[in-house]
Every structure is written in C-alpha cells, then in structure tokens.
C-alpha positions in Angstrom: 177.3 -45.1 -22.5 176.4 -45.1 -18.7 177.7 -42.6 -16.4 178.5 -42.4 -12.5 176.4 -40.4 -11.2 178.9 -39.4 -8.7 182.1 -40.6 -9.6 182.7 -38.6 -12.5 181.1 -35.2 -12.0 183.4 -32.7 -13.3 186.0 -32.1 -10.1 187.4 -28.6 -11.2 184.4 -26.8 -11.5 182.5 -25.0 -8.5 179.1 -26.0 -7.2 178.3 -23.0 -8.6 179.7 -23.8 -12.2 177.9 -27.1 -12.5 174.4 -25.7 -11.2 175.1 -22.9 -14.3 176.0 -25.4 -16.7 172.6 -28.0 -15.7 170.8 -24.0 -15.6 171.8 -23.8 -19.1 171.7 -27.1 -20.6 168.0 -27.4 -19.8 167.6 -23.9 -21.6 169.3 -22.9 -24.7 173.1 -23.5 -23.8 174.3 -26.8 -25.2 177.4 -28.4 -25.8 179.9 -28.9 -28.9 182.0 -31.8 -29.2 185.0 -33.1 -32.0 186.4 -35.8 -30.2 183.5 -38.4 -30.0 182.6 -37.4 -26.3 186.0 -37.4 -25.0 185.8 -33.9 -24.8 183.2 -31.0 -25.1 182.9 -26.9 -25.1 179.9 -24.9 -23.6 178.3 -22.9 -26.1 176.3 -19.6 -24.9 174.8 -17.4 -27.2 171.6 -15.4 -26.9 170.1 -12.0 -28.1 172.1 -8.8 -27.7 168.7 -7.8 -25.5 170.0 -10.4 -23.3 173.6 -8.7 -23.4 173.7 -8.4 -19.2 173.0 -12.0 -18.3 175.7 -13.0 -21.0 178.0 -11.2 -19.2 176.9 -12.2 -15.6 177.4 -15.8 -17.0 181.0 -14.9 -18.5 181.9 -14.0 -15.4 181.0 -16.6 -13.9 182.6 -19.5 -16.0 185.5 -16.8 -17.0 188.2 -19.7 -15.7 186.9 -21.8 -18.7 187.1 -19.6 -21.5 189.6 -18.7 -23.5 188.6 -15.9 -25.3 186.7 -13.3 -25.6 182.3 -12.5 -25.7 181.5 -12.3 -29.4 178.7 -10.3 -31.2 177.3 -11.2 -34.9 174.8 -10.7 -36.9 172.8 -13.0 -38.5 169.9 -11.8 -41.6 168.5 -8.7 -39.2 169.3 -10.2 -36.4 172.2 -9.4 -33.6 173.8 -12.1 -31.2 176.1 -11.8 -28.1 177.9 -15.2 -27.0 181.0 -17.0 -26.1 182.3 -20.7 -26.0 184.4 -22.4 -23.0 187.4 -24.2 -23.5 187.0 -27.9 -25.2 187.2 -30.0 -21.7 186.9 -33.4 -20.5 185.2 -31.5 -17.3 182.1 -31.2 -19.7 182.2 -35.1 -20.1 179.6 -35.7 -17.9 177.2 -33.5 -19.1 177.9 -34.8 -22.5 177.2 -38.0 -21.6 174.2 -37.2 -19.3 172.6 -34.8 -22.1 173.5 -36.1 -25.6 173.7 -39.4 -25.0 172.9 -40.1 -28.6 174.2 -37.1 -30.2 170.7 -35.4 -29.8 169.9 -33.2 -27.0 167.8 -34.7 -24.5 166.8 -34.5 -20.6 168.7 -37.1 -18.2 166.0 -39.5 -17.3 167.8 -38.8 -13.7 167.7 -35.6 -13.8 167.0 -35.4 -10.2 170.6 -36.6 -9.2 172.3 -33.6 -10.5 169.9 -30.9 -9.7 170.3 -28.8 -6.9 168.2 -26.8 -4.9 
C-alpha cells in the first residue's frame, strides 16, 4: 500500500515526536499492530543499562502512553520498556516501515528525515 508522503504524516504528534519515532524505528524500536495496519503501538524496550535514555524517551512521548515503564527479566537477563497507545497516528510509519509485515528501511527514507 502507497503512502503520501505528506498528506498523512501523523498530525498530533510534535516534530519532535516524529523525528523520535523515525530515531527509533531505524534502531531497535519497532511497531505492533492487531488491526491489519489500521492501527499500531510503539514498542521501546532496551537493557536496564540503558534505564536513563528509556526514561528521557518516556518523557518525551509521555502524551502517547497509557501506562506505566515496565521492567522484566528474561533467562539472566533484565529489561526496562514501555508501549504507546495503539494509534492510527503510527499509520504512517507502519505503512512506510512494514510495508510487508517485515521490518524494512523506506526506500524514501530521505522525505521523512530531518536534520
């Protein structure tokens, strides 16, 4: 499915927001969806090591999430994450990054990456 480059950027979230979400979808954030791309959550989880940047970047995308940070432990291993609200605002991205199901970068990356 093609996307608008332009027309159907998420409209509620700040510049700042979408240059965090692209920041994290070319890393190790990616996104969940239940609905068949209608709608999709931002999933962040890393290392308790990386405990301070979690919380720098639940601050900063607090107005999407509903709940709370989470820790777990997997085998010997200890996590730190959270998930956004399940949003149509992540549509885009959806489309843009998954756009067979399989994480992959936009071939026009350049349209949506800022300085």
């Amino acid at each position: 499915m093609k996307v608008s480059r332009l027309n159907n950027k998420p409209s509620n979230l700040t510049p700042r927001q979408r240059e965090i979400v692209v920041g994290l979808l070319l890393g190790d954030g990616h996104l969940e969806t239940r609905s068949n791309g209608k709608t999709y959550r931002l999933k962040v989880e890393h290392s308790i090591k990386q405990k301070d940047y979690v919380l720098w970047l639940y601050q900063e995308l607090q107005s999407m999430i509903p709940g709370k940070i989470y820790e777990t432990k997997r085998d010997t291993r200890h996590f730190i994450g959270f998930r956004t609200c399940s949003s149509s605002l992540f549509q885009f991205y959806g489309h843009q990054f998954y756009p067979n199901g399989k994480k992959v970068i936009p071939i026009e990356i350049n349209t949506i990456l800022t300085p």
